[in-house]
KOLKOLTI-381284 format. One record per residue (C-alpha): y, x, z. Coordinates in steps of 0.1 Angstrom, whole numbers, plus 5000, padded with zeros to 4 digits. Layout:
<sites>
YXZ
...
</sites>
This chain:
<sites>
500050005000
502550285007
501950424974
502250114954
505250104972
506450424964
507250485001
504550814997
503851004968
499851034956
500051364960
500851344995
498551105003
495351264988
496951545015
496551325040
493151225032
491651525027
493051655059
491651375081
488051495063
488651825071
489551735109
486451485112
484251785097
485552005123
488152245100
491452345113
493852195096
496052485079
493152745082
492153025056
488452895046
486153015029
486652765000
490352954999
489353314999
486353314974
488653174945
488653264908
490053564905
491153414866
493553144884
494653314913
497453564931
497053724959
499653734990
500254105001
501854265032
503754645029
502354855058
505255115052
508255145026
510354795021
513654795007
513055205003
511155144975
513254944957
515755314952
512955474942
510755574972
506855524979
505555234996
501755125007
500754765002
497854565007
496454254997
495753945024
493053675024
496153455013
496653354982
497953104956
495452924929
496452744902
494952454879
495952354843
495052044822
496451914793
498351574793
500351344774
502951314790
505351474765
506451814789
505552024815
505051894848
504452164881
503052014913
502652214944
501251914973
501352215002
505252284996
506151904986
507452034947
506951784921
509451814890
508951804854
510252124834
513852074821
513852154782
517852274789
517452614807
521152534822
519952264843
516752464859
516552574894
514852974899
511452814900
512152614866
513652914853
510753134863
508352894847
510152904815
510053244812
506053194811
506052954786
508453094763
506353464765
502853304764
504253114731
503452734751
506952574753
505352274728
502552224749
502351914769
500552074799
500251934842
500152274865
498952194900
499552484927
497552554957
499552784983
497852965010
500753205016
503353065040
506752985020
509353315023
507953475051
507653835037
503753795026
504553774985
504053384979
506653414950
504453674931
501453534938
502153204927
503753414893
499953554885
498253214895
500252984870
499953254846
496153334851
495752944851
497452914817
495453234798
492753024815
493252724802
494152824762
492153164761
494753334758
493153674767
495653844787
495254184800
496054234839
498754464826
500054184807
500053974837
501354194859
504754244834
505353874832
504853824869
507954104877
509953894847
509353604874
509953794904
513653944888
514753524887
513253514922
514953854937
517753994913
516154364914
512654354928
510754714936
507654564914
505054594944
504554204954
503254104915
501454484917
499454364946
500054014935
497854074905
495654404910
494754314947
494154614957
495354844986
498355064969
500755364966
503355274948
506655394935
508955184914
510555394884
513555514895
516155504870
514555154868
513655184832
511355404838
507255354844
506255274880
503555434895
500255324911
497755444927
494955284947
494455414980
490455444999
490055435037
487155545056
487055215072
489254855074
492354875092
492654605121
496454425110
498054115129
500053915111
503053745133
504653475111
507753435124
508753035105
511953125101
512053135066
513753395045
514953515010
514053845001
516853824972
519353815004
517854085020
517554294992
521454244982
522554285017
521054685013
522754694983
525854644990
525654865019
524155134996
526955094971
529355125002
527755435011
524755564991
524955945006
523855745043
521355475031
519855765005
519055985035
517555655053
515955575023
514155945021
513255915055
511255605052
509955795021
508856045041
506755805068
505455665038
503555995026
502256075062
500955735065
498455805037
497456115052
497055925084
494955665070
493055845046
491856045080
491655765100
494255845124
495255525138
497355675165
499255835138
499955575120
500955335146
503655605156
504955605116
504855235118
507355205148
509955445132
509655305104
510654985119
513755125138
514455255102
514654905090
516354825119
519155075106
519054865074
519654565094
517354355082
515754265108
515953935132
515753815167
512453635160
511353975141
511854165178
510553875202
506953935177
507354315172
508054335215
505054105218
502554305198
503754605215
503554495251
500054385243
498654685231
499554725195
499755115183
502355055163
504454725150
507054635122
508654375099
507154375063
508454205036
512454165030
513354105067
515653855081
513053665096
509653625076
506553815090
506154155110
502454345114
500854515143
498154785139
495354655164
492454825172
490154705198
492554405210
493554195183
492553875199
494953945226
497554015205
497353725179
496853475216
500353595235
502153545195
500453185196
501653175232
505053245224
505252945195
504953205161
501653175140
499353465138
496653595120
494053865119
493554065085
492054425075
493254605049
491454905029
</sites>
């Protein structure tokens, strides 16, 4: 009845449903499953956290970054409906492609950069997305929901793309989404794989990537903070502090690059200690950058006093998500966040 009279959409009532099934079954509500890890890698992006090197790496520096059992999956079908429709139930996005480019928003524009490149903007297509990365909290849902529409549509009309290929368009995406990304969320976004990377710098020149091999997984929390935050913001806050004075934030900027580097060595050796130490100067860093928030410190304090090695904001900052190397007590650490009113999750990378 609230459908027919238009008082809920059908998308959000098949929600609805399907999350009373999932509580009379048992399943937290909002929980990574099973059902959302073991996806096709064809139709799918993965969400990412950077263990060292954000906002650095966008001038030019190293950064490492690692892929997260969150990630976006995407569906296409044909229709008749005459244009391209997008639907993503999770974030409550329903819109139909405008066919004028002056009246889209950054996620119409982003869209129509796919269509135009992948030669579709006749097709009459539906696009359904399925998020499992939290909205702007530092974790790459923007990327990752790039590579799924994009996978979903080579998918769909066989269009054989390379990951290379992907991974170009994606960044196209990310530069509507963040003015001057460094590259490394649709990297991960696309390769899912743990990374050193290093955007070209001049910007017209080729990044570089290479994938990284631990002796074992690296125990990560992940504190998600809710206060939501725009990388683009972040990112253009640094630069106009850069531009202001580039001789400072250049010498911060090497620094960071230089925690970077001894971070591989420490993981590559398995030196935990080590790298928990990197991970809390690299933090205060950041801190310098100011990009960091009062929610940001309450999580980064609460790994800390609970036995964390080391803790730090990744992503762009402002609020978003921080990490917290655990070893040994993540439980603890993940409980006092939950404690405290943030959402937490355990995650190893490598």
């Amino acid at each position: 009845r609230l459908v027919e009279t238009g008082e809920i959409k059908i998308w959000k009532a098949r929600e609805i449903v399907e999350q009373v099934r999932k509580e009379a079954r048992g399943v937290s509500v909002g929980a990574v499953t099973s059902d959302q890890t073991a996806i096709d890698q064809r139709a799918c992006g993965h969400g990412k956290i950077i263990l060292l090197g954000e906002h650095a790496v966008v001038y030019g520096s190293h950064a490492i970054a690692a892929p997260v059992p969150l990630a976006v999956r995407a569906t296409a079908q044909d229709t008749t409906s005459g244009g391209v429709d997008m639907l993503i139930p999770r974030w409550g996005v329903e819109y139909r492609l405008q066919r004028d480019p002056a009246h889209r928003d950054s996620l119409q524009r982003s869209l129509g950069i796919i269509f135009d490149a992948l030669d579709l903007t006749e097709r009459s297509v539906h696009i359904e997305v399925f998020p499992s990365v939290p909205r702007a909290m530092g974790l790459g849902g923007s990327a990752a929901m790039a590579v799924a529409v994009i996978r979903a549509l080579d998918q769909h009309y066989r269009l054989g793309l390379r990951d290379d290929e992907v991974n170009a368009l994606a960044y196209r995406c990310e530069e509507v989404a963040h003015g001057s990304p460094s590259g490394i969320d649709n990297t991960v976004a696309t390769y899912g794989k743990l990374v050193l990377y290093k955007r070209g710098w001049p910007a017209n020149e080729a990044p570089i990537m290479r994938e990284l091999a631990v002796p074992k997984p690296i125990p990560i929390v992940i504190g998600i903070s809710r206060k939501e935050s725009l990388t683009a913001v972040t990112v253009g806050k640094v630069r106009n502090a850069w531009q202001r004075n580039s001789t400072l934030y250049e010498g911060i900027f090497h620094q960071i690059d230089e925690l970077v580097l001894q971070a591989v060595e420490a993981m590559q050796v398995q030196d935990l200690e080590r790298l928990g130490d990197l991970m809390n100067i690299c933090h205060g860093l950041l801190n310098a950058l100011r990009v960091s928030s009062w929610e940001v410190e309450e999580l980064v304090q609460i790994a800390r006093e609970h036995g964390a090695l080391g803790a730090k904001l990744t992503g762009g900052g402002g609020g978003g998500s921080i990490i917290a190397l655990c070893p040994g007590n993540r439980d603890k650490v993940v409980a006092a966040m939950r404690d405290a009113g943030y959402q937490a999750m355990e995650v190893e990378i490598g």
